[in-house]
Each structure stands twice: as C-alpha cells, then as structure tokens.
C-alpha atoms as one frame of an Amber mdcrd trajectory, in Angstrom:
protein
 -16.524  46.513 -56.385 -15.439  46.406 -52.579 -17.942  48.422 -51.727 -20.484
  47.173 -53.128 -19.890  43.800 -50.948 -19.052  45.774 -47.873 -22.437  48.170
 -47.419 -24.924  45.132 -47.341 -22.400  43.753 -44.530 -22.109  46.331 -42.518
 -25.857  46.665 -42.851 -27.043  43.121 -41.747 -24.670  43.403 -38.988 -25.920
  47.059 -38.104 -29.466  45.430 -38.271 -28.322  42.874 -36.146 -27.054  44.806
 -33.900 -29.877  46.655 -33.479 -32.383  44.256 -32.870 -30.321  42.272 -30.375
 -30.482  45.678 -28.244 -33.570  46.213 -28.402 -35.015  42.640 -27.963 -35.477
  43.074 -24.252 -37.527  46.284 -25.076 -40.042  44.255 -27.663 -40.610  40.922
 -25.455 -43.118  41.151 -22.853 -42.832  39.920 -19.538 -45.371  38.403 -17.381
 -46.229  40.611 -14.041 -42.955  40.558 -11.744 -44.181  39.161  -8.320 -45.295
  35.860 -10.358 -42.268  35.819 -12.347 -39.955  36.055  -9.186 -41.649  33.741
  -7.766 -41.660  31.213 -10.191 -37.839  31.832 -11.319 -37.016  31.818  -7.437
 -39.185  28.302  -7.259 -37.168  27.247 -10.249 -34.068  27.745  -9.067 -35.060
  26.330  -5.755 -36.049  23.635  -7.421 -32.645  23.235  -9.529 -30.970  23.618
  -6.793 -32.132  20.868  -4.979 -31.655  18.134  -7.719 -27.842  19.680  -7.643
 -27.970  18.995  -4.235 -29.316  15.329  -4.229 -27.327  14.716  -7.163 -24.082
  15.629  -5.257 -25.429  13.256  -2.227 -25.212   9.943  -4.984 -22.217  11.379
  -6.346 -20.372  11.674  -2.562 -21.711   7.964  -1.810 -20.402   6.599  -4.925
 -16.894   8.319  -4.297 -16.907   6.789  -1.007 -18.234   3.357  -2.128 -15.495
   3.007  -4.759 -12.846   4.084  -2.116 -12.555   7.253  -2.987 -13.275   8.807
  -0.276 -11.915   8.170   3.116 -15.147   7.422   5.935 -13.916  11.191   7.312
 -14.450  13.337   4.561 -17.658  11.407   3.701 -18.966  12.128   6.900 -18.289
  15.860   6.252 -19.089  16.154   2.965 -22.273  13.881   3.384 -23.293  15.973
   6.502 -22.926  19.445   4.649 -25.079  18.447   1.387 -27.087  16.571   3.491
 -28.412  19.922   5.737 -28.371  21.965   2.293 -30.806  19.826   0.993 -32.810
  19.803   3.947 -33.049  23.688   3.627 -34.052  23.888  -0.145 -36.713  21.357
   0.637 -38.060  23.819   3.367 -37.748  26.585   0.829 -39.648  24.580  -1.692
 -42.455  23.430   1.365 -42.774  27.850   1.666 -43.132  28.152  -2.177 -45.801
  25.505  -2.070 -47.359  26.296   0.936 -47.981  30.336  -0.131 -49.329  29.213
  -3.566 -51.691  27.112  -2.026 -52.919  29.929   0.115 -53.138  32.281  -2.362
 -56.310  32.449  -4.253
C-alpha cells in the first residue's frame, strides 16, 4: 500500500522537477540588444523613483527632527547627484531610441 502512494509522488515531483529546468529552454526571448535595453531602461527607471523616493523620505526625517541639518545636508547632497545621474542615463535611453529608426 506504501507504494502505491509513494510512485505517483515521486512522479509529480520528478515532473516538476523537470519542467522547472527546462522552462528557460521552452520560453522564447525577444532579440537581446532590445531586451537589454529595455531591462537596462527599466531598471534605470526603478532606480530613479528609489532615488526620489529616498529624497521625500530624507526631508521628512529631517522635518520631524530626525535628522540633524548636517547629515541632511549630506545625505540630501548624495541622493540628490544620484538622481541627477539616472536622469542623464534615462535622457541617453531616450535620446538613442529616438534616433533609431
């Protein structure tokens, strides 16, 4: 009687198994320059709301006095010039997809 519960186990799990290593094999993927660059644009992009995100969070720490006017000037400063940069990053990505036909 054991067995007869164990095979179909260890036969949905071996099926399982299977198929989750071999999923990446059966999906297709779109062609890999326009899938780089839209994951890079993504994460660009995701990284940016992070960024601005940490900016509110920094001047409500400071507003509710939890942050002394030193270390917001630092902290404001830093995630200030990173968000500047991902913005440029996302002006590139925008400006080579509009040149590109």
């Amino acid at each position: 009687m054991t067995s007869l519960v164990v095979i179909p186990i260890v036969g949905v799990v071996t099926v399982c198994l299977v198929l989750a290593l071999a999923w990446p094999f059966l999906t297709t993927a779109p062609p890999s320059d326009a899938a780089d660059t839209d994951d890079a644009r993504r994460q660009v992009d995701d990284d940016l709301e992070r960024s601005l995100q940490a900016i509110r969070e920094i001047t409500f720490d400071r507003a509710s006095g939890h942050l002394n006017d030193d270390d917001f000037a630092a902290l404001d400063s830093d995630e200030r010039a990173r968000a500047v940069e991902l913005m440029r990053q996302r002006d590139r990505f925008d400006k080579a997809n509009s040149e590109s036909p």
